[in-house]
Every structure is written in C-alpha cells, then in structure tokens.
N, C-alpha and C positions, 0 to 999 in steps of 0.2 A: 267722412266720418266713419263709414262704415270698413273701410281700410285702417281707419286709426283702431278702433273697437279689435279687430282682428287680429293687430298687431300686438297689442296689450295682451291679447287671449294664448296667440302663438310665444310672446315672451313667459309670460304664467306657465304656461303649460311644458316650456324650455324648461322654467328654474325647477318644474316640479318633476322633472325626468332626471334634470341633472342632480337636484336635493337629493334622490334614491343613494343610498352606499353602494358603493362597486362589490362585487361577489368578491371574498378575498380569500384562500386556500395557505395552506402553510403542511410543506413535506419536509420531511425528516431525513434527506439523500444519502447522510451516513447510515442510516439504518436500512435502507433502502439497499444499499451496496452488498451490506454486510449477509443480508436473506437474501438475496438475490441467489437463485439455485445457479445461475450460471456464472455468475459470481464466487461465489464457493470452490465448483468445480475448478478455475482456472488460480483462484488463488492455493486451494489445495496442489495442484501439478507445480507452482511455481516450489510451495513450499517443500514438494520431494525434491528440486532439482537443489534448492540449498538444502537439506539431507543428504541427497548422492555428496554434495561438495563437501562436507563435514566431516563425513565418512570414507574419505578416500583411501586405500588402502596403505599409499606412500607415506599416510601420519604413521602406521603401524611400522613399518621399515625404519624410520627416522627416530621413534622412540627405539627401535633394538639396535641401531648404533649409539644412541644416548648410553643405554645400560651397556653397550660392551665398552666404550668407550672411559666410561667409571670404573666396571672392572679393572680396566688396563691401568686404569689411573692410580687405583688401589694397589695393584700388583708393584708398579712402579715404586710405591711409596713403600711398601713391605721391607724392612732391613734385612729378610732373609733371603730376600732374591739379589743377584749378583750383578756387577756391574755391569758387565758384559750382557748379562740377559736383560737391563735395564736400558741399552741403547735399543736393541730390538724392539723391545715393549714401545721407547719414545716414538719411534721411527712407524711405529703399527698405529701410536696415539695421534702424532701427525697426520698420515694417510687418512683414518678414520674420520678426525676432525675435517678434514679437506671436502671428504666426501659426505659426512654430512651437511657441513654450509651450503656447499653446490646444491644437494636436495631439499635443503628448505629454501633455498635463493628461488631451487627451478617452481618449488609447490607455489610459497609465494606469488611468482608471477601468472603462474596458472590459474592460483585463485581469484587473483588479482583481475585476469583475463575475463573467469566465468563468473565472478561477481557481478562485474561491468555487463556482461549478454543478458544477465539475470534481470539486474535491475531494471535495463530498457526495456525487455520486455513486460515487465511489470509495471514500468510508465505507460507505455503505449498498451497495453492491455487494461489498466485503469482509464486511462485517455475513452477508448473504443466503451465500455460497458456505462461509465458517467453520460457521455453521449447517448447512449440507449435508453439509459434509465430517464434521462432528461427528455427525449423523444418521448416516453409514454410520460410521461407527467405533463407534457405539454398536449398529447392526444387528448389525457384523460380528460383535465381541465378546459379543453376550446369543447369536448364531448358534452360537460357536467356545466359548462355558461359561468364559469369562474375567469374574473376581470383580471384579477391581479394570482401569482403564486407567489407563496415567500419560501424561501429554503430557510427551516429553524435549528436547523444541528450546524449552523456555522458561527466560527469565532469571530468575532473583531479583533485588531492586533493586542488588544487589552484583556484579549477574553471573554469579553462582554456579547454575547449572543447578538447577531444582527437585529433577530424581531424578540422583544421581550413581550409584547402585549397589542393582540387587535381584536377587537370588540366584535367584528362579524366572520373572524376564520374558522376556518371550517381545515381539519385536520385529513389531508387526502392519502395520507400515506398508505393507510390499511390496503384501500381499495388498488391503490397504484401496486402493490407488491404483489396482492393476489393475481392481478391481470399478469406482470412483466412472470410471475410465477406459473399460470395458467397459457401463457404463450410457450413456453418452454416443454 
C-alpha cells in the first residue's frame, strides 16, 4: 500500500516537473554575424581584396587601346587619308585588336582565378566565425539554463521565418554580442 501511495506521489510529482515549459531563447545569428567586430574586420579585408581586383591597373591599358583603336578606326574612314596610308592604319587596327583580346582573354582569366581564391575564402571564413558565434550562443545558453534556442533571422524555402511565435522566448542576442564583442 504504502509503495502504491508513493508511486502515485512520484508520478504527480513527474507530471508536475514535466508540465513546467522548457526555457526557450530565440537569436538573431544574422545580426549577430553582421556586429560581430571580428566579423567586420575580415569582411571589410575581403572587400579591399575585390577593390584591389576592380582596380587593376590593365583595365586602364585596355581602355587606351579601345580609344586608339577608334582613333585608327576613324582615321581609316576619313576620305582624306590615302590608300596607301589606309593599309598601314588597317594593319596597326589588326595588331591592336589582337592585342587587345589577348589582354582582356589574359584579365578575364585572372579574375576569373582571383574571384574563385576570394570566394573560398569567404566561405570558409563564414564557415569558421558561424561556428564561433554558435559556440558562444551555446555557452551562453547551457550558462543562462535555457532548454531549447531557436535561431529567428532564418528563412524557410517560402520565406516564411522558421519560428514566427513562442510564448516563453526570451531574445539572447543582445547579451550574446556583447560577450562574442567583449571577448575580442
């Protein structure tokens, strides 16, 4: 009897442990990424190295064969230049042409090349800092006795927010950025 009595007591006392709502958090990891001071810095580096690429100097060369290239083009067409000096001109417009393709064929590949270093590193340097930031969201949270986290800045393929509404979240981002920002 007094085993039955106890068992009754230990299920009660189960349901009413288990009946509590789980601690539920909800962060913002795009916004997290985006303040993220060390975040900043390595996206700011990437973004000078597509600067240096935009800027290269061979755009400039490549445009001053365009315009002499029209010059000649022009010259060619002029009725007052002479035939004879029109085969030279063609022959200068050929070469020119030649050598410009080549230099945009060669940039092309080049960019082609340093777009591709850029990117990777830009993946795997997003890869490494989402890892970090997930690290301290998961310190903060096992820290603060939070059951569950939800990440809230993510889409569903319809665009529809993964978590639209929970009744005991508790929004951790503030505190997660000042820390991942106070550790730096």
């Amino acid at each position: 009897m007094a085993l039955r009595i106890l068992l009754v007591l230990a299920f009660g006392l189960l349901a009413r442990i288990q009946a509590a709502p789980p601690r539920v958090a909800v962060v913002d990891v795009d916004l997290l990424f985006r303040e993220y001071d060390v975040a900043k810095a390595k996206q700011g580096s990437i973004s000078s190295l597509r600067e240096r690429l935009a800027n290269n100097p061979r755009f400039e060369v490549i445009k001053a064969l365009q315009v002499e290239i029209a010059a000649l083009q022009k010259r060619a067409e002029d009725p007052l230049t002479l035939g004879s000096e029109k085969l030279g001109i063609f022959e200068k417009i050929r070469l020119k042409s030649h050598e410009l393709k080549s230099l945009e064929r060669d940039l092309k590949q080049e960019a082609a090349a340093e777009t591709a270093k850029i990117d990777a590193e830009l993946v795997k340097t997003t890869r490494e800092l989402l890892s970090e930031i997930r690290a301290h969201i998961s310190t903060y949270a096992t820290s603060e006795g939070f059951d569950l986290v939800f990440e809230n800045s993510g889409k569903t393929s319809s665009q529809v927010p993964t978590l639209i509404y929970s009744r005991y979240a508790v929004d951790i981002t503030p505190p997660v950025l000042a820390q991942l920002n106070r550790d730096r």
